[in-house]
N, C-alpha and C positions, 0 to 999 in steps of 0.2 A: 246461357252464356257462361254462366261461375263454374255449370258444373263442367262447362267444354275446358275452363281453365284450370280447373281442380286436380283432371284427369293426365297424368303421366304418358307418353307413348313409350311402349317398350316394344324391345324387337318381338317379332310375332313370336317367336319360341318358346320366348322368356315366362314365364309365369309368374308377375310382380316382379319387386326388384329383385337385382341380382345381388348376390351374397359378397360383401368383399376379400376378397382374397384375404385368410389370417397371415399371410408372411412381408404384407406391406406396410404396415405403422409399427406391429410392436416390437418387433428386434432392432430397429433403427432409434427407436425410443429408451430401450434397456440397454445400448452401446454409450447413450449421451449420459444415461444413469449411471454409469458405471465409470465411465472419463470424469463426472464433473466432482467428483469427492477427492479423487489425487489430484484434482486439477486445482482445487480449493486449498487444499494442504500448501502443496506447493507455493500457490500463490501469497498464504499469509507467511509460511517459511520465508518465503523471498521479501516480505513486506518487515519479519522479524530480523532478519541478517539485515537487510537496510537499515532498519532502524538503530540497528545495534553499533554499526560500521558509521553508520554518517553522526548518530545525535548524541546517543549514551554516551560512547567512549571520549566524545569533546566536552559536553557537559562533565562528565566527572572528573576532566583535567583540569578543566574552568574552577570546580566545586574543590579540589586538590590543592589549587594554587591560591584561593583564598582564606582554607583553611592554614596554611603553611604560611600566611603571607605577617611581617615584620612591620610598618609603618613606619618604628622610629627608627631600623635597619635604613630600608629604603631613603631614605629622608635624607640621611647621615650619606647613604651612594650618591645620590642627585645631588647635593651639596657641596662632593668631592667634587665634582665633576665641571662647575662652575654653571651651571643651567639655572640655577636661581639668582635673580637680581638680587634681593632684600641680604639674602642670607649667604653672605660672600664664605667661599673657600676656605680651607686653612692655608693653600697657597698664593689667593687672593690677597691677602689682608697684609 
C-alpha cells in the first residue's frame, strides 16, 4: 500500500518527471530584482524630502526662535500692552 502511494503516475510518454520549463520562474524573478533597488531608493528619497519638509525645517525655526529669543525684551512688550495684572503699564499707572 506505501509503495502504491509513493509512486507518481505520469503520462505514459513521460519518462519520470517532466523538466520545468527555464522561462517560467526566472525572468519574472530578475524583473522584481531589478524594480526593487530603484524602488527602495525612491522610497527613502521620498521618506527624506518628508522628513526634511515636515520636521527639520519647523524644528530649526523653533531651535532659531529660542536662540534669538530676549525674556527681559519680551516682558517689557507684554507689559506695554496691559496683559499682566501685578505689573501695570506705563499708561496704566
Amino acid at each position: 500500500m506505501a509503495d502504491s502511494l509513493m509512486k507518481k503516475a505520469y503520462a505514459p510518454l513521460a519518462k519520470g518527471p517532466l523538466v520545468k520549463p527555464s522561462g517560467m520562474y526566472r525572468p519574472r524573478l530578475e524583473a522584481i530584482r531589478k524594480a526593487s533597488i530603484p524602488a527602495a531608493v525612491l522610497c527613502y528619497g521620498v521618506l527624506g524630502a518628508m522628513y526634511y519638509g515636515l520636521f527639520y525645517r519647523h524644528n530649526q525655526k523653533i531651535n532659531n526662535f529660542f536662540q534669538n529669543l530676549e525674556p527681559d525684551k519680551l516682558f517689557h512688550e507684554i507689559r506695554e500692552m496691559g496683559v499682566l495684572k501685578y505689573a501695570k503699564a506705563s499708561w496704566q499707572e
